[in-house]
C-alpha positions in Angstrom: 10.9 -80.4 -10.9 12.4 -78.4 -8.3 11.0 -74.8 -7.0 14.4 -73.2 -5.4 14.4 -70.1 -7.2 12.3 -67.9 -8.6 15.1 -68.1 -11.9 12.6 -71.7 -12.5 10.5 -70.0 -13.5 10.5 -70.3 -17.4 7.9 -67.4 -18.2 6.5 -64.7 -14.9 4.1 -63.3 -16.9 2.1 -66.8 -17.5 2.8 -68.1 -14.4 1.0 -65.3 -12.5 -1.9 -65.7 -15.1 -2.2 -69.4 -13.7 -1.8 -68.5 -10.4 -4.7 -66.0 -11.0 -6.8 -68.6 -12.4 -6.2 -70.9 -9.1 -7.3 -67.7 -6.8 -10.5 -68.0 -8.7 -11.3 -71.6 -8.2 -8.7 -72.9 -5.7 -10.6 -76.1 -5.0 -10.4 -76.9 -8.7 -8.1 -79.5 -8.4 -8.7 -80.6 -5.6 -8.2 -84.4 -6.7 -4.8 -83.9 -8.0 -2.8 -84.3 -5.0 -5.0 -87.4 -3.7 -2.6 -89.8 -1.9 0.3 -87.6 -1.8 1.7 -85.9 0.8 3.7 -82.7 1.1 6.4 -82.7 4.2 7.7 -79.7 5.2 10.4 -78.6 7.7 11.0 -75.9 9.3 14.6 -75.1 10.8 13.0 -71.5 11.3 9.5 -69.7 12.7 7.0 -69.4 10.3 2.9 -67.5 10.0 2.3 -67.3 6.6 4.9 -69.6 4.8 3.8 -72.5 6.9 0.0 -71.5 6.7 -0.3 -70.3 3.0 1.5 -73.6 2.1 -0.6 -76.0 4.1 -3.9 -74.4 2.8 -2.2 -74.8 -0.9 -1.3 -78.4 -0.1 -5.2 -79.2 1.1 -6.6 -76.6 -1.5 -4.8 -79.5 -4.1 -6.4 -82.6 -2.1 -2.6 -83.6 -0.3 -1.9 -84.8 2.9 0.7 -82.7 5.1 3.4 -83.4 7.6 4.9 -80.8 9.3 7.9 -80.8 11.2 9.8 -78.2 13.6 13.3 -78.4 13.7 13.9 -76.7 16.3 12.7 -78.5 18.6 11.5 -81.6 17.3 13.8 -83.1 14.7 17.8 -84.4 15.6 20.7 -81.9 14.7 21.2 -82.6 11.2 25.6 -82.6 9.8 25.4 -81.8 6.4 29.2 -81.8 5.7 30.7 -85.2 4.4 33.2 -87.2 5.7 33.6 -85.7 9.3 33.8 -87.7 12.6 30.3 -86.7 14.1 31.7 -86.3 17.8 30.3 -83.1 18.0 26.4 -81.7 18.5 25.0 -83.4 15.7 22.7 -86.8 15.9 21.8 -87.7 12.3 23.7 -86.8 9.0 21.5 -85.1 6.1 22.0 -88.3 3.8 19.8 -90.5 5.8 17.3 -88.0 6.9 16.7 -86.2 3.5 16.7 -90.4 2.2 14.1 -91.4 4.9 11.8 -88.0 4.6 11.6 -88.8 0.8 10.3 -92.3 1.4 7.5 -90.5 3.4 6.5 -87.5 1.0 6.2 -87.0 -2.3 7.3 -83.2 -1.8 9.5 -82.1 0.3 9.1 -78.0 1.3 11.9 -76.5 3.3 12.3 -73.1 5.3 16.0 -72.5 6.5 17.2 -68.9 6.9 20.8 -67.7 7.0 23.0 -67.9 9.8 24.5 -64.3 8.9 28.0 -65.4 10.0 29.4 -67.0 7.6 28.5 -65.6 4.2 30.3 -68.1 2.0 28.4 -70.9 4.0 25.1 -69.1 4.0 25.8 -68.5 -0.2 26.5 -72.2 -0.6 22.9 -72.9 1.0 23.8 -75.9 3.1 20.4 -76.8 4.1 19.0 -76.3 0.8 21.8 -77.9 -1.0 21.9 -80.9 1.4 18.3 -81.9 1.0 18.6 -81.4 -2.8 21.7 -83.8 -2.7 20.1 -86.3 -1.1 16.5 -86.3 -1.6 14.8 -88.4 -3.8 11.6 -86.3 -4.6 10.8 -82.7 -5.0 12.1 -80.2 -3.1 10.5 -76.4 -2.4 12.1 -73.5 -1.3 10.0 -72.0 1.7 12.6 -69.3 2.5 16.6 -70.2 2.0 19.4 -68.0 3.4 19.6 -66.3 0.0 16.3 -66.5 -1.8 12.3 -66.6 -1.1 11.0 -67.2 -4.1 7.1 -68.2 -2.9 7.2 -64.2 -1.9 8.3 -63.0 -4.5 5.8 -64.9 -6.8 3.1 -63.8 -4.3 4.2 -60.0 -4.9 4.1 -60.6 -8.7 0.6 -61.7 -8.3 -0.1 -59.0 -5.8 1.2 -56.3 -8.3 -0.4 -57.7 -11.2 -4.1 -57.2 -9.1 -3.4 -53.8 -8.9 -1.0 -53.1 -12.3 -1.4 -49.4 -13.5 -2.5 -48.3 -16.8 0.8 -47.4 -17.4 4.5 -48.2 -17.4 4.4 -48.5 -13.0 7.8 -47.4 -11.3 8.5 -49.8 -8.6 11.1 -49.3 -5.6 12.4 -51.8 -3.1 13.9 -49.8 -0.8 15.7 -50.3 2.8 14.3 -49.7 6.1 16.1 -49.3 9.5 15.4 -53.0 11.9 16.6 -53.2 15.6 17.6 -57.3 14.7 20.5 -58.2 11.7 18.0 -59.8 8.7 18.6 -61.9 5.9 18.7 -60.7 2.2 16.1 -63.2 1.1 13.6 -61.8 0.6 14.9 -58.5 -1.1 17.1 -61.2 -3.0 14.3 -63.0 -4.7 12.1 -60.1 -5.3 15.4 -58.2 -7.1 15.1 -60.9 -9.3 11.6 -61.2 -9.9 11.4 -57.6 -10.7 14.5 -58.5 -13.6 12.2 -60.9 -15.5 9.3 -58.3 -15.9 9.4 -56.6 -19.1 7.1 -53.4 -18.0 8.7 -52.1 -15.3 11.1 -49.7 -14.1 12.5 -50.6 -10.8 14.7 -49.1 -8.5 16.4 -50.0 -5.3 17.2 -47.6 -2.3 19.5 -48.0 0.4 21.9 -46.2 2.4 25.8 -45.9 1.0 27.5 -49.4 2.1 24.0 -51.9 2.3 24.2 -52.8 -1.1 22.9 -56.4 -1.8 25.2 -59.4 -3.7 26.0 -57.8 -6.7 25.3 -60.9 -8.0 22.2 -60.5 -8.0 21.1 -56.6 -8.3 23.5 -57.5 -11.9 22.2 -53.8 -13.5 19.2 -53.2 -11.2 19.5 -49.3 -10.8 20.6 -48.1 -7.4 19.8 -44.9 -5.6 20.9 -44.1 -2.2 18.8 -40.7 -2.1 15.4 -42.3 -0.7 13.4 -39.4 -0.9 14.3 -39.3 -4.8 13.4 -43.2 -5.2 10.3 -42.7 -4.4 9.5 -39.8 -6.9 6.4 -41.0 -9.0 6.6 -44.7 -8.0 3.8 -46.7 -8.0 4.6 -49.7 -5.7 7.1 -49.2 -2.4 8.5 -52.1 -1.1 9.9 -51.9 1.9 12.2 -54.3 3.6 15.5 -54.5 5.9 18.3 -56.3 5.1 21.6 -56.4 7.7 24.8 -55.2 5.6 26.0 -57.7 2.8 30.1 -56.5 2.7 30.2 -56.2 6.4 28.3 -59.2 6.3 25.3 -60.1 9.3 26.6 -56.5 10.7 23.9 -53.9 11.7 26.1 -50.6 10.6 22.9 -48.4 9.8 19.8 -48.0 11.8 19.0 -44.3 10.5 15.2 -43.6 11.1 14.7 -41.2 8.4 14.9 -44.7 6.3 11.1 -45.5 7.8 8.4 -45.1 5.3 6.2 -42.4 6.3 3.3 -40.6 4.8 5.2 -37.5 4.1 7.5 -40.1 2.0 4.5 -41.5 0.4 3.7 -38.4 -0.5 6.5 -37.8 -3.2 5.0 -41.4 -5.1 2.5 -41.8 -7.7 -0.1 -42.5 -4.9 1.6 -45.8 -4.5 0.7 -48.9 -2.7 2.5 -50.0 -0.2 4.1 -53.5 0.7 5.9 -55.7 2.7 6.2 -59.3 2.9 5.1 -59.1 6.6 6.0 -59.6 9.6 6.5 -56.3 10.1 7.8 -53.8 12.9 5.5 -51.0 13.1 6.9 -47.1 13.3 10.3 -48.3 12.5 10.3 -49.6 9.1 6.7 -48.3 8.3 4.4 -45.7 10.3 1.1 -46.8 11.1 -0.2 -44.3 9.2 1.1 -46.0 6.2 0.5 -49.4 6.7 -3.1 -49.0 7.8 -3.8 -46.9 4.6 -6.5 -47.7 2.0 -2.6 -48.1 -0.2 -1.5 -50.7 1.9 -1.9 -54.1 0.1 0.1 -55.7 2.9 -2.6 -58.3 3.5 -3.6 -58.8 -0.3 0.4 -60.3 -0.6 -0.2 -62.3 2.6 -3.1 -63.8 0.8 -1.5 -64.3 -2.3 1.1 -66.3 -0.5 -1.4 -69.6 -1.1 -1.5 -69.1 -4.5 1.9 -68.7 -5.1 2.3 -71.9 -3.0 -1.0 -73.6 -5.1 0.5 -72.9 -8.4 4.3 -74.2 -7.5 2.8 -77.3 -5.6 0.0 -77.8 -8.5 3.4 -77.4 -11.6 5.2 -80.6 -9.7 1.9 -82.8 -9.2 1.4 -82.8 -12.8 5.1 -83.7 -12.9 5.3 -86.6 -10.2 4.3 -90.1 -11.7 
């Protein structure tokens, strides 16, 4: 069992249930992952991805191995049947084949490039590791998905679901640096396998996400009238998707504000954090008692606990 997607998961609804259960008693199976050991790799930076996952990994009783990289690991080729003369040491065939004889689990966090699109689509990284590898592999943030997150913010939104049908908006938020769609990705498509929910995503004309993915999510570039009687905001930048890795918006009136907040159902508020304050959300927001920033932050372990726990009871 693989976790690359949040499309593996069979059935959201139980899934969150479990994960609910763990929150309660996360030391419950503590045994489970005795002599195993999770590896995970960063090709990125990392607070609560490599934190949330570690404390899932010795919530479960496993051993971890972390490695940077950045800085610490050769330059990996992924592509097959090149001359490596160039910048690359080690191809991704021996590495992701060594790394498996080391962990049982292998968790991964590489982010797009946001040049190429048709390379960042294609997941290289990803893809390379899944190729090769001979265990498990979890998605810790890919260039097009994030599906821990987005698992965290169904958790996060069942804790606080409304007595009624909730409207929930993803919307767009101005970002001085070009961002991935991961994030806003993943939680697209977490927000397609919930049954109760109106959703809505907001954006200014020309930052629509892959189409792909949004499928027949509705779409409404009038912020102010997105956030009409919603229940959960979810704010996040993206850089533009057509004029792909480009920054071609940076409008402020996109920032979530209390006068915004305002027009909602006396939403919460959230974000998958880390987040730049007074330009895609005012303090005055974030710090509110309708901020559950921190509650999805937490959340992140269990999200983590529950995928990692799933492939335990699958490795022999």
């Amino acid at each position: 069992m693989n976790y690359i997607s949040i499309k593996n998961i069979d059935n959201l609804s139980q899934w969150v249930q479990d994960a609910l259960k763990i929150k309660k008693n996360p030391l419950k199976n503590k045994k489970l992952g005795k002599n195993k050991t999770l590896g995970m790799l960063f090709f990125n930076p990392s607070l609560r991805t490599r934190l949330s996952t570690q404390k899932a990994a010795l919530n479960l009783g496993m051993n971890v191995m972390v490695m940077n990289f950045t800085n610490e690991g050769w330059t990996l080729e992924f592509e097959d049947g090149v001359i490596m003369n160039q910048g690359a040491s080690e191809h991704i065939k021996e590495a992701a084949e060594v790394i498996s004889q080391y962990c049982d689990i292998i968790a991964i966090r590489a982010f797009a490039g946001l040049i190429d699109k048709e390379k960042d689509n294609a997941e290289t990284v990803m893809a390379g590791f899944l190729k090769h590898a001979t265990v498990p592999i979890v998605n810790m943030e890919g260039a097009t998905g994030h599906p821990l997150q987005s698992l965290a913010d169904a958790i996060t939104m069942e804790e606080h679901k409304t007595p009624h049908r909730p409207k929930v908006v993803l919307t767009w938020a101005p970002h001085p640096k070009a961002l991935p769609q991961a994030v806003a990705n993943s939680f697209v498509e977490m927000m397609q396998k919930q049954e109760n929910m109106d959703f809505v995503i907001t954006h200014p004309q020309g930052y629509e996400l892959n189409p792909e993915i949004t499928k027949d999510s509705k779409i409404e570039y009038d912020q102010d009238k997105a956030f009409e009687n919603a229940d959960f905001i979810y704010a996040k930048n993206w850089s533009n998707y057509n004029e792909y890795g480009q920054i071609t918006n940076a409008d402020s009136n996109w920032t979530v504000t209390a006068e915004k907040m305002a027009l909602t159902n006396n939403a919460k508020f959230m974000h998958c954090l880390p987040v730049r304050r007074n330009m895609i959300v005012t303090d005055e927001v974030i710090d509110s008692e309708n901020s559950i920033v921190i509650e999805q932050a937490n959340n992140r372990t269990y999200s983590a606990q529950l995928v990692l726990q799933k492939i335990l009871n699958n490795v022999k």
